[in-house]
Legacy VTK file of the C-alpha trace (Angstrom):
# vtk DataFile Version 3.0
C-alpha trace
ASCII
DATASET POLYDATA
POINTS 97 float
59.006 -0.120 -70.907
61.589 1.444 -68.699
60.739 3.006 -65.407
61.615 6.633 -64.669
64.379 7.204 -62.138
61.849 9.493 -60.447
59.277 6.528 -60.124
61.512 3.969 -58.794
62.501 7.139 -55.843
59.561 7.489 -55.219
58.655 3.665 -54.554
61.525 2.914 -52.529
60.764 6.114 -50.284
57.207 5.039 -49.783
58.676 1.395 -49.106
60.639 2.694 -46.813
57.842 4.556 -45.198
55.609 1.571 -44.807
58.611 -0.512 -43.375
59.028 2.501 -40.889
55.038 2.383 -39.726
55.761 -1.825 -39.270
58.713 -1.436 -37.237
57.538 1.534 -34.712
53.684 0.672 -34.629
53.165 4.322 -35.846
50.105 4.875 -38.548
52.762 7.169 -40.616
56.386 8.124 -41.297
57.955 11.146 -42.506
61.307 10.826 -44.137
62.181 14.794 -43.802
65.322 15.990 -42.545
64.598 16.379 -38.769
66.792 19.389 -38.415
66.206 23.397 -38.113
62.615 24.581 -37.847
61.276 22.508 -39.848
62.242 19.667 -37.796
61.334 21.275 -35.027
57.922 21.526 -35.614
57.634 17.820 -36.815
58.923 16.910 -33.411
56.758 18.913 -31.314
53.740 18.208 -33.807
54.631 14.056 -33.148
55.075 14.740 -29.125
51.556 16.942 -28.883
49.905 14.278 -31.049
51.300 11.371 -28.417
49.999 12.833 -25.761
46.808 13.185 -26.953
46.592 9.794 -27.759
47.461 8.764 -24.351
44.632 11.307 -23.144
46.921 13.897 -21.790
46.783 16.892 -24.223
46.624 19.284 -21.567
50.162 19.011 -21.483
51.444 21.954 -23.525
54.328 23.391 -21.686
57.357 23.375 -23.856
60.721 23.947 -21.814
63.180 26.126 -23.532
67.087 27.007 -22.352
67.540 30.884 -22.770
70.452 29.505 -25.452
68.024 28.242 -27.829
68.153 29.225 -31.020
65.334 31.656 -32.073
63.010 29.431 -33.670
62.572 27.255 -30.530
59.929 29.723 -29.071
58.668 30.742 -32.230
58.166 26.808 -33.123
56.590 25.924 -29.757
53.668 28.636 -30.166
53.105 27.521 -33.521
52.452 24.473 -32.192
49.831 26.014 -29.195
52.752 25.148 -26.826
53.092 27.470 -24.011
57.047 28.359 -23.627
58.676 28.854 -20.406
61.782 29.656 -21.069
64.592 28.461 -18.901
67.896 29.669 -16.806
70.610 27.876 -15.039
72.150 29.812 -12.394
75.590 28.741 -10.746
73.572 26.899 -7.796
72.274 24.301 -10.594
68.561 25.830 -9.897
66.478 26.365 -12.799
64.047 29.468 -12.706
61.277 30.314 -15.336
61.997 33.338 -16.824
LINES 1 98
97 0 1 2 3 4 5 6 7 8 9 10 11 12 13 14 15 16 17 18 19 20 21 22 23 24 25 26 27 28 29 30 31 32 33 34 35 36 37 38 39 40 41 42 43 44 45 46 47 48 49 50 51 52 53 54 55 56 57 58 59 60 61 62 63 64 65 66 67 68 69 70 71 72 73 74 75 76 77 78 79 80 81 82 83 84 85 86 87 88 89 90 91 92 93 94 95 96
């Protein structure tokens, strides 16, 4: 019987997966790109999530440079964040904005 090309994908990725949770100690992996807001949100999902485990979910302040890109803010409230969004002056002193 051969094996679909989609089924034998779809092995490997979930191999790869459970190789992932061995080698980091975490209970799950996620193999999506890690990039625009998408990846964004993983990130900030994975960080709220530690810190919770470590008892510390009062920690919600997301720092974010003025240059950002646009979903930066928009990611950190979907994410219960609170933003503070950031400038550098000359002087090397950061004020929240």
């Amino acid at each position: 019987m051969e094996i679909s090309r989609t089924a034998t994908d779809s092995f490997a990725l979930q191999e790869l997966e459970d190789d992932l949770c061995k080698i980091t100690g975490f209970h799950s992996a996620s193999l999506q790109p890690n990039s625009g807001a998408a990846g964004e949100y993983a990130g900030l999902c994975v960080i709220r999530a530690y810190h919770e485990t470590r008892g510390e979910g009062h920690r919600d302040i997301c720092l974010i440079p003025l240059s950002a890109h646009g979903t930066n803010p928009a990611v950190s409230g979907l994410t219960s964040c609170v933003e503070h969004l950031l400038t550098a002056l000359l002087s090397r002193q950061l004020w929240l904005a």
